[in-house]
Structures are given as C-alpha cells and as structure tokens.
N, C-alpha and C positions, 0 to 999 in steps of 0.2 A: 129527411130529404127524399124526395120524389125527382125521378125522370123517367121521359118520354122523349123515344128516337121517332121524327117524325120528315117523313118528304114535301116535297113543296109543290102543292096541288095548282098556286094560282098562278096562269101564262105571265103574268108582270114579274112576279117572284113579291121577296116581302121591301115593296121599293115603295116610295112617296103614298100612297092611301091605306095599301094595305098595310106599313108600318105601323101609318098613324093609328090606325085600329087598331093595332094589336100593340103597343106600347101605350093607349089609352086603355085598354083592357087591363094589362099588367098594371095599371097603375089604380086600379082599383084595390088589391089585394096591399094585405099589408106582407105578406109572405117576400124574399127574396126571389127574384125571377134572373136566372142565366140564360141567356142561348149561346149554344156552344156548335162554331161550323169548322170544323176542320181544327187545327191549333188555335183558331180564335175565339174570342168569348165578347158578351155586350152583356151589359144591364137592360134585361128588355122594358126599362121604365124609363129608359135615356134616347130619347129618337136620333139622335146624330150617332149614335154606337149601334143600334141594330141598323142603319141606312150602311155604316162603313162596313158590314160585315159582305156586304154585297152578296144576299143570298137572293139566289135566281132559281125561276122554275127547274125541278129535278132533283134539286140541290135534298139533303140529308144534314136536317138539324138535331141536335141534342137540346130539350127544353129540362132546367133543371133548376127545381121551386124548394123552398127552405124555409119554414115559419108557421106558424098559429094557424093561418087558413089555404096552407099548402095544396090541401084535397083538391077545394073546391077551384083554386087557381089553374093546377094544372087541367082539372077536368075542362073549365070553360076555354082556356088555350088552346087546348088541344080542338077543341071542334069549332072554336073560330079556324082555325088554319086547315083542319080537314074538310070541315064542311061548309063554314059561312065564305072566308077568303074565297076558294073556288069559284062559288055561282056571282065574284062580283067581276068575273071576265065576262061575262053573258049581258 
C-alpha cells in the first residue's frame, strides 16, 4: 500500500470536472484507490463519494492506492491534482 498527503491546488477544489477527471483517471488502474479528508474516506472510482467529500481549494488530502499497478496509479494521481487540475482554472 502506497500514500500521498496532497493539497488542493485547483480554485474550484475536486467538484463537478475536476472530479470527473480524476475518478475517470482512477478508474483506469485496477489498484484500490482511497481519498481520505479529514475522518472521511471515498472510493475515488465512485464520483458521488468523492463529490460528497466536499474537498475545496486548500483542503489536505490523503490519497491511498493498494494493488498490482499501485506505483503507477499513485504516480499519475498525484500529478493530475498537482499539476494538470490547477492549469484547468486558467
């Protein structure tokens, strides 16, 4: 099992497009995908559970992957939310 504590770079936060990309990302990987904010948790491959976690700009996620192609999941999650989500406020 792999985690990454990561902040929340895009002004919308992870709401309506930027979800949807990033729960259509996770759903490529056969790996388990968590996000973990605060005492809550979502299956980031379930877009009604990461929408209810209501993570907004600032916020402090815990992303945490479990499975056969673990690496490669977290590595491309991790820089959609650092780097691709951000430049799609612009």
């Amino acid at each position: 099992m792999l985690e990454a504590k990561l902040k929340i770079k895009n002004k919308t936060g992870l709401h309506a497009r930027p979800a949807a990309m990033f729960v259509e990302t996770a759903r490529k990987f056969k790996s388990e995908i968590t996000i973990l904010k605060g005492n809550n948790s979502a299956n980031a491959k379930n877009i009604l559970q990461v929408l209810a976690l209501g993570i907004e700009y600032g916020d402090e996620i815990i992303l945490r992957v479990s499975g056969e192609d673990e690496s490669d999941a977290l590595k491309e999650l991790v820089h959609l939310v650092e780097e691709v989500l951000p430049q799609e406020d612009n």
